[in-house]
N, C-alpha and C positions, 0 to 999 in steps of 0.2 A: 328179655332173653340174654344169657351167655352165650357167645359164640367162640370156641375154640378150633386154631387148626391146631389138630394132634395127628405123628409123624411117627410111623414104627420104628420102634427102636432098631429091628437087625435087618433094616432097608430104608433107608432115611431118605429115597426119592419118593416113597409111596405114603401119602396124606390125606387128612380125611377132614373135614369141616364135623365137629360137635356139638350142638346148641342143647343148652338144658336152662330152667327158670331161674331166676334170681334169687338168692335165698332171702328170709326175712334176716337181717344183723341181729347178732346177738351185743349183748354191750361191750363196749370198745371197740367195736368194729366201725370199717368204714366200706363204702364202695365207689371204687374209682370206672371211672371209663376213661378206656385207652385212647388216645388221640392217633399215634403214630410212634411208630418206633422205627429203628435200621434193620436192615437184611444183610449182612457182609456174614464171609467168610469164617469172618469169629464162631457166629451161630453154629458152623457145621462141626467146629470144633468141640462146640460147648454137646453138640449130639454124640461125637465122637466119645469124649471121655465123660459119658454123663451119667456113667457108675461106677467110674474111676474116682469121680472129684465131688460125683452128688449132685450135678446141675437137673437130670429128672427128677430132682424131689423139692425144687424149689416149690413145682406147679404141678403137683401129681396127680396124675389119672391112670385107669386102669389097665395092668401091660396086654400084653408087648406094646400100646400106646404109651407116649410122651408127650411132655410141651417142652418144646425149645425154647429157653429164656432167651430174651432180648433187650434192649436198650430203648427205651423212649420216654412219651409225655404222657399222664395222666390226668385227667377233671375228678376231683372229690365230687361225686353227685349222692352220696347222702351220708351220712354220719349219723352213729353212735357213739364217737371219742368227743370229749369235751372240747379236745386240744387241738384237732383238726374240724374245720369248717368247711362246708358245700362252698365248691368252688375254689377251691384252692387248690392249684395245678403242681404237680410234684414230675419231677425227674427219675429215673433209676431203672431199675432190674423188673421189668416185665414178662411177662407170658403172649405166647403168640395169639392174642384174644380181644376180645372187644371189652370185657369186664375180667375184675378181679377184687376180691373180698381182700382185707387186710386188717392187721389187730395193731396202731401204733403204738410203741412205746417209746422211752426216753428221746421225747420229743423236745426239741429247742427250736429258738426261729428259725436257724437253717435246715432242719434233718429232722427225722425221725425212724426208730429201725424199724419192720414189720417181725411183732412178738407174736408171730404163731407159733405153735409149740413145733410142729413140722420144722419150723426152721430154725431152731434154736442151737445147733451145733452144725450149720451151716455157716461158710466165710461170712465176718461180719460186711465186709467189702461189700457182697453183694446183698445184703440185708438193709443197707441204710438207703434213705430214700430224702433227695433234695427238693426243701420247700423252693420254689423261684420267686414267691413274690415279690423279694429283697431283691432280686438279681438285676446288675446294671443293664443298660440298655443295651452294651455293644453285647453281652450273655444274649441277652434275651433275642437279640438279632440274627443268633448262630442256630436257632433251636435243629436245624437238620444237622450240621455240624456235629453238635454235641452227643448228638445220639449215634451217629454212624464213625466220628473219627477220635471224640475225647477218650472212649474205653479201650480203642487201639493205640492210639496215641499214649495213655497212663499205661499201659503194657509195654510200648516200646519207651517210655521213660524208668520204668522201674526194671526193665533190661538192662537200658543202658546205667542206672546205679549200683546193679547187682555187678557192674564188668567193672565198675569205676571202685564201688566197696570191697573187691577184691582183684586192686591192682591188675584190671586186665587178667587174671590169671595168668603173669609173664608172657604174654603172648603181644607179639609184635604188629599183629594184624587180626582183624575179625570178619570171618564169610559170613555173609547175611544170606541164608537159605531163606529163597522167595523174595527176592526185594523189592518186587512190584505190589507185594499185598502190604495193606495199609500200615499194619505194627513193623514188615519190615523197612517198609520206605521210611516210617517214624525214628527209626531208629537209628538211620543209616543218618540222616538227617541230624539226630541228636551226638552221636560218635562225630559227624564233619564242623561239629562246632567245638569240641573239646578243645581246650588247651592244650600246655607243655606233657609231653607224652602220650601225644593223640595214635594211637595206634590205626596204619593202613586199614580202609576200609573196599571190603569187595565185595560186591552184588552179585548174587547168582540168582540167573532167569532165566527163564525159555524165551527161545530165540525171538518168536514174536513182541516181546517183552521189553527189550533191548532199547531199543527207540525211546521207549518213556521213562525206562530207570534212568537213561541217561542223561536224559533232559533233565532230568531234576538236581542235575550238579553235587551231589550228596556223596558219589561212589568216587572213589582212586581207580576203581576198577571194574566194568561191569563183564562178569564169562555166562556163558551159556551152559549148563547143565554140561553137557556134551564137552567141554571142554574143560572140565578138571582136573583130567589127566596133565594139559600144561601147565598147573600152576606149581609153582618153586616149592616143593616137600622141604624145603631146609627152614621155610619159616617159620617161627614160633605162632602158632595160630589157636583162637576163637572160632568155636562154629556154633552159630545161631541160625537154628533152623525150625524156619517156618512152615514148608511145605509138607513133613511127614514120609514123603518118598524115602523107601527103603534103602533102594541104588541109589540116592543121593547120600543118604547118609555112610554108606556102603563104600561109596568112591571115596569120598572124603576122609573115613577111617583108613581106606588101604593106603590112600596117596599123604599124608601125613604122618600116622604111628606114631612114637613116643613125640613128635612135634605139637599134636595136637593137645592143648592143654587144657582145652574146655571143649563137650560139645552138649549143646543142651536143645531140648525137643519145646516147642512154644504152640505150635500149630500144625493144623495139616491141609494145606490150601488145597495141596496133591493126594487127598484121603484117599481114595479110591487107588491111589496106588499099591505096590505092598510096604509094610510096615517093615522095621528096622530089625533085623533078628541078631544079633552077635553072637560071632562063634569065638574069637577071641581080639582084646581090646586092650591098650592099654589107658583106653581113656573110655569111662563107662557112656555110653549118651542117656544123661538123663533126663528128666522132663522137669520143665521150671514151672513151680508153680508162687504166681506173683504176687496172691494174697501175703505168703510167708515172709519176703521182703517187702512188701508195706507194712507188716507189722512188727518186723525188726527195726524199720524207721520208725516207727509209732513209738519206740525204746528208745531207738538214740537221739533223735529228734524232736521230741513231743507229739502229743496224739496230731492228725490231721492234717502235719509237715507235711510230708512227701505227697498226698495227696493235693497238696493246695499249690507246688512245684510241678507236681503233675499234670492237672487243670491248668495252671501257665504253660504250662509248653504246649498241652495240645491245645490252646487257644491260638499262640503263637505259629504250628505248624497248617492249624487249620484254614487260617490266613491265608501264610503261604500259599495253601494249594489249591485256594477258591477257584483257580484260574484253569486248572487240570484237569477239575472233577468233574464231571454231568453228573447231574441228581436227578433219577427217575421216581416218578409218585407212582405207586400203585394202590387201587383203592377195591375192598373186595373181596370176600374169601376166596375166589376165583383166584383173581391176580394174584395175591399171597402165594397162596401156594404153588403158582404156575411161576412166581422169582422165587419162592426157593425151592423147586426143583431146576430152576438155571442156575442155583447157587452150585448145589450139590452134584450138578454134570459139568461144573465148572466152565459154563458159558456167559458171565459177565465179565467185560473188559477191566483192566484194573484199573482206567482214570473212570468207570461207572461206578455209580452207588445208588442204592437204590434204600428209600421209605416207602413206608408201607403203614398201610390203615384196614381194619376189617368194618370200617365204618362206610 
C-alpha cells in the first residue's frame, strides 16, 4: 500500500492519512519508498504558494486535497528503468508519503530528473533527484542535515548571491525578516562572512527569539519586531523577508521609503498572519523566486556551479550549527501529521528540527 498524508489546500492545519494499492510499473518507471524526510517551515511555504509556484502538482491528488512536497531519502525497491537499480537510495523532492512512482530520465551517475509528463514544465531544481551511492562519507554522515538544512541553506545562498549579483542594491545594510528560521539565520550567516563592502546585517525576531539569534554571532544587530520604529530611516537598506507578516512588511516600508532599495518576500514563518497589501510604495515587495537565479548561474557559471557552491556552504553551515539544533524523529502517520500541524500553529522552537517517516 501507498500511504499519503494529504493537507487541505484553504486550511492547511486539517490532514488526512490516504492509502491506496501500488500500482503495477509501467516501463521506465520505478518505485521508491520514502525513508525520511524534513518537516520545517519551508513546507508551509511551499503550501502557501502551491498555486502560485506549482508545488501541488508536483504530487497531485484530488482537490481541495494536496501533497506538500518535502525534502528526503528514498530506497529504489523495484524497477522498470534499465538505468536505475533496486536499491539504490536517491535524495530529493518528495511527497509526504511512504511510496512514490517515478519515470527517470537523463540519468548520469550523480542525478537523474523524474520525466513525468505532469512535471515536465515544473523548476527543473526540483525535478532532479541525487544518486548517493558516490557520496563521501562525511555526505553520507549528514543524511538529517541534508534533508532539513541543505534546501534552506541553498535558498539562503542563492539570496545571498542575488544581493551580491546586484551590488547589494546600493543599500548599506540588509534586515533579515525572521532570522531565527533556518534560510534566515543561513543567510545572515553567509552576509557576516562577506568581504570588502560587507553591508550591516540586522536580525529581526520576536522577542522570545532573541537569545538564540544572538548567540549565533552572525547579526551587527538583532531588533524585535516591535521595535522598528527605532531603526535609523536614513539608511540605505535591503529587506529580506522571511516571515510574510504584513505589519512587518508595513513597518518597514513606512519607516524607510525611498531608502529602502530592495524588499523581497522568501517565506512565511508568520503565515497565519495577514499578508502584505500596498497602497502606495516606492519600492515594490516582491517575492524571490530562487530557481530563477540558479538558472541565471547555470548561464554565467556553467550548468551545476551555483548549486555545487551551494551544497558547500550548506555543508559548511550545517557543521556550524550541529551544536544548536535538536533533531526530533517522528515515525507514523499519526506523528506526521500531529508535527505538521505544530509546524503550521507555529509551535516548534527554532533550534528544533524535526524528521519524519510514515514508516
Amino acid at each position: 500500500m501507498i500511504t499519503q498524508v494529504q493537507v487541505r489546500r484553504s486550511a492547511f492545519a486539517e490532514a488526512r492519512t490516504v492509502s491506496t494499492e501500488i500500482p503495477e510499473l509501467a516501463e521506465g518507471e520505478v518505485l521508491v519508498a520514502i525513508d525520511k524526510f524534513a518537516m520545517t517551515a519551508n513546507n508551509v511555504s511551499y503550501a502557501l504558494s502551491g498555486d502560485m509556484i506549482g508545488y501541488w502538482r508536483f504530487f497531485p491528488v484530488e482537490e481541495p486535497w494536496g501533497i506538500v512536497p518535502v525534502w528526503g531519502f528514498a530506497d529504489v525497491v523495484a524497477s522498470r528503468a534499465p538505468e536505475v537499480a533496486v536499491g539504490e537510495r536517491i535524495w530529493g523532492f518528495l511527497p509526504m508519503a511512504s511510496h512514490v512512482v517515478m519515470r527517470p530520465a537523463g540519468a548520469t551517475d550523480r542525478s537523474f530528473v523524474d520525466g513525468a509528463a505532469h512535471r515536465a514544465d515544473l523548476p527543473a531544481i526540483y525535478n532532479t533527484y541525487q544518486r548517493t551511492q558516490g557520496d563521501p562519507p562525511a555526505l553520507t554522515a549528514m543524511e538529517d542535515e541534508r534533508c532539513l538544512l541543505f534546501p534552506l541553506f541553498s535558498t539562503s545562498y542563492v539570496l545571498y548571491d542575488y544581493l551580491v549579483d546586484n551590488a547589494f542594491f546600493s543599500a548599506r545594510q540588509v534586515l533579515v525578516g525572521s532570522a531565527s528560521s533556518k534560510t534566515g539565520l543561513g543567510l545572515a550567516n553567509l552576509l557576516s562572512r562577506h568581504g570588502e563592502g560587507r553591508p550591516r546585517v540586522v536580525g529581526l525576531t520576536s522577542p522570545g527569539n532573541v537569545g538564540f539569534v544572538t548567540s549565533l554571532g552572525t547579526c551587527d544587530e538583532v531588533v524585535t519586531y516591535d521595535a522598528i520604529a527605532a531603526l535609523d530611516p536614513s539608511v540605505p537598506t535591503a529587506f529580506v523577508d522571511m516571515s510574510g507578516a504584513g505589519e512587518v512588511v508595513s513597518a518597514i516600508h513606512a519607516r524607510f521609503g525611498d531608502q529602502l532599495k530592495l524588499s523581497c518576500a522568501v517565506g512565511a514563518t508568520h503565515w497565519g498572519a495577514g499578508r502584505y497589501r500596498p497602497e502606495t510604495s516606492a519600492t515594490p515587495h516582491a517575492f524571490f523566486f530562487a530557481p530563477a537565479q540558479f538558472a541565471k548561474r547555470d548561464v554565467d557559471w556553467g550548468p551545476g556551479e551555483i548549486m555545487r557552491r551551494a551544497q558547500a556552504e550548506s555543508a559548511r553551515m550545517s557543521l556550524e550549527l550541529k551544536g544548536a539544533l535538536e533533531i526530533r524523529h517522528e515515525r507514523g502517520a499519526d506523528a506526521v501529521i500531529a508535527a505538521w500541524q505544530g509546524l503550521v500553529a507555529n509551535r516548534i522552537a527554532p533550534n528544533a528540527a524535526v524528521m519524519a517517516s510514515l514508516k
